[in-house]
C-alpha positions, -999 to +999 in steps of 0.1 A: +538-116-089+535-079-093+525-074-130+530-033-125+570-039-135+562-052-168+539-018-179+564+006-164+589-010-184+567-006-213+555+029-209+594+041-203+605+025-235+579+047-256+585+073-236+625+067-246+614+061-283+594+101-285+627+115-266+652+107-294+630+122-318+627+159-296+640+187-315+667+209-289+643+234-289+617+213-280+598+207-309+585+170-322+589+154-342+626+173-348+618+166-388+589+185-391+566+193-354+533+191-364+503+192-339+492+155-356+527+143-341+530+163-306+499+168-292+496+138-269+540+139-258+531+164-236+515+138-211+533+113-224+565+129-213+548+139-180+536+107-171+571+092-175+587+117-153+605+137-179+588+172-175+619+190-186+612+177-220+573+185-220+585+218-210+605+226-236+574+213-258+553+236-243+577+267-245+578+254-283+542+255-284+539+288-273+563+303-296+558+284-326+527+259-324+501+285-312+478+312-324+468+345-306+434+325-307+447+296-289+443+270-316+472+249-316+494+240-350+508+233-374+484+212-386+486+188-413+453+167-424+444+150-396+446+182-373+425+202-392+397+180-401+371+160-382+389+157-346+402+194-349+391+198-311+402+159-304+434+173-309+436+205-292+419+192-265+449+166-257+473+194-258+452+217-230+454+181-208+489+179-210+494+218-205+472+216-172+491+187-156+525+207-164+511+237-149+519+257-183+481+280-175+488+305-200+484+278-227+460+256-214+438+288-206+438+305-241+434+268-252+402+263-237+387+296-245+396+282-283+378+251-275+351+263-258+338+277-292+333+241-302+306+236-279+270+232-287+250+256-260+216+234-271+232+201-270+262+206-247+277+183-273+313+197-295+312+201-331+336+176-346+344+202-376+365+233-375+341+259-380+309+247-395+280+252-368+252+250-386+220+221-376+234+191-395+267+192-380+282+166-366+287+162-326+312+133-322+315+106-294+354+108-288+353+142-292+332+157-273+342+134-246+377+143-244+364+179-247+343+176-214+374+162-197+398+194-210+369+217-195+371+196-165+405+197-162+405+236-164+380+238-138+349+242-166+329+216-143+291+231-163+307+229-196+316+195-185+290+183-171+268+196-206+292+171-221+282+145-201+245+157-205+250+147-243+264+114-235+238+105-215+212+116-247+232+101-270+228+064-251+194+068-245+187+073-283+207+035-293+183+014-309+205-018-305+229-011-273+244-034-261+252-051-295+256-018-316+269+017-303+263+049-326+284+071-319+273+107-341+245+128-336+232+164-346+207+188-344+192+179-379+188+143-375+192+134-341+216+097-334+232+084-370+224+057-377+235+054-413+269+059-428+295+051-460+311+021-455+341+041-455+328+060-420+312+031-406+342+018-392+345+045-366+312+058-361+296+021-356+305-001-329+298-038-330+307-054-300+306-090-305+324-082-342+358-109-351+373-076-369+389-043-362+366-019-344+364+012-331+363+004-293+381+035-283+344+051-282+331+035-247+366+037-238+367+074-237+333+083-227+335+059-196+371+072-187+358+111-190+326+102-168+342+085-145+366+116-137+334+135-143+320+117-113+351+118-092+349+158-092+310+160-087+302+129-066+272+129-089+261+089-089+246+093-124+274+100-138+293+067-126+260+049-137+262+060-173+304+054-173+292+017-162+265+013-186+292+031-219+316-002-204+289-026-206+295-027-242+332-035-238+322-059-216+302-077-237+326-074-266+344-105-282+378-116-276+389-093-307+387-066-282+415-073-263+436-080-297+432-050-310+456-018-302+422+007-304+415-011-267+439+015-247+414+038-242+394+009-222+417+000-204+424+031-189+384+035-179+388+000-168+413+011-147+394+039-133+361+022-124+383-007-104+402+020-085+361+036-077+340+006-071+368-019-064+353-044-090+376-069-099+363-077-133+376-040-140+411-047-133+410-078-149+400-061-184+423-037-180+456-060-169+440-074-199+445-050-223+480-039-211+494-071-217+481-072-253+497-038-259+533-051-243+526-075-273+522-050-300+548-026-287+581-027-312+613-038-296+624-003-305+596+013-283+574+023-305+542+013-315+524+017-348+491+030-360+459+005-370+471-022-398+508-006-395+542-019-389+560+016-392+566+042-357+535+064-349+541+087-329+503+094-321+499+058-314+532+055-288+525+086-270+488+075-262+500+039-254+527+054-231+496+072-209+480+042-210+502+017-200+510+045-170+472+045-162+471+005-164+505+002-138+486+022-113+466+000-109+483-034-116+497-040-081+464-037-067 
């Protein structure tokens, strides 16, 4: 039987959920838009077919949500802290694939100030660029796959340039992945507990973790080496999914796994590699599981709607169907 059904049906019932909270002008949430809510609808709602609702975002965007800079907004806390370029970066993807160039271009020149020239890495902090700031695995990930996406394939591949430092600097890979690094102190190794939870990856762990982190930098690689043809590129996106491969069954439990599955996805549909569809059919299923009946799906250790949460699920579970009839 054809399991692609069954994530279709998924993804347009989150996609259904963000539409009855649009705003008629376009704006999300309605109640109060706020880049923290909207920045990932705009290829949620693409992905689903509705682009007359991402446009309406987008002309929202550009008359409300967006400086002469091109930083995106308003921001509440999460926006404007540590993922400050996580989140813009998501709103230049979904700009591109609508064709909206006006914002997607002053978007990148924003984001482009985030990059480390040294490193090639992106500071994961709004303006501090000093030597002990920190360069972040999601985030400068998803930064290398906006400048890809806008055609940026140097300032890309600098990203991937990073990534390949940063793995060659694990002390305990495959069982641990750090995940920060800067100029001052080179991989970070040592965090709060409070921090650890993201920054530290333990992959045969029976709690929560943060598995989004080979996820992202083995789904930005692998489009990395789709544009280039560059082998080592595809290498290192194999070797970042060696860790998920070796994870324990809380893995595919755990809602933080989209971000594999997608990558999964991608590396089945390049090296035609079973095992790759198999982890992410995997995955998909377990987020059918955790989606709500309403549509939505919550955040880490919630039962409440996230919008952040349903609008990434509804890509992945798009990325996941692509591949599901295979």
């Amino acid at each position: 039987m054809d399991p692609a059904p069954a994530f279709k049906q998924a993804r347009d019932r989150g996609c259904a959920f963000l539409l009855r909270h649009q705003g008629i002008r376009g704006e999300f949430p309605r109640s109060r838009p706020a880049l923290d809510d909207y920045y990932k609808a705009l290829t949620a709602f693409q992905v689903c077919g509705h682009n007359d609702a991402a446009n309406r975002l987008c002309q929202w965007i550009r008359t409300r949500g967006m400086t002469p800079e091109g930083d995106f907004g308003p921001k509440k806390e999460g926006a404007s802290g540590y993922s400050c370029a996580y989140y813009n970066a998501w709103v230049i993807l979904g700009a591109q694939r609508l064709g909206q160039f006006d914002l997607a271009t002053r978007g990148i020149h924003f984001l482009s100030g985030f990059q480390d020239e040294d490193t090639g890495g992106f500071f994961s902090d709004p303006t501090e660029r000093s030597l002990d700031t920190r360069q972040d695995l999601m985030v400068v990930s998803l930064c290398g796959l906006a400048c890809l996406a806008m055609g940026r394939t140097g300032q890309a591949c600098g990203a991937a340039g990073w990534l390949q430092n940063l793995m060659e600097a694990q002390p305990e890979f495959p069982h641990k992945l750090y995940t920060v690094f800067s100029r001052q102190d080179g991989l970070h190794t040592e965090f709060d507990p409070g921090e650890a939870i993201r920054h530290v990856v333990v992959a045969d762990s029976r709690t929560d973790q943060a598995f989004f982190n080979p996820g992202i930098a083995a789904g930005f690689l692998c489009r990395l080496f789709q544009a280039t043809l560059e082998k080592r590129w595809l290498d290192l996106a194999i070797e970042y999914m060696r860790f998920a491969e070796g994870a324990s069954d809380e893995l595919f439990r755990l809602i933080r796994a989209g971000k594999v599955g997608w990558a999964a996805s991608l590396l089945f549909r390049i090296t035609g590699e079973g095992k790759y569809r198999a982890m992410a059919l995997r995955i998909g299923d377990n987020l059918i599981r955790l989606q709500s009946r309403q549509g939505y799906w919550s955040g880490v250790g919630q039962q409440t709607p996230n919008f952040d949460s349903t609008a990434e699920r509804v890509v992945w579970m798009d990325e996941i169907a692509q591949v599901a009839g295979e």
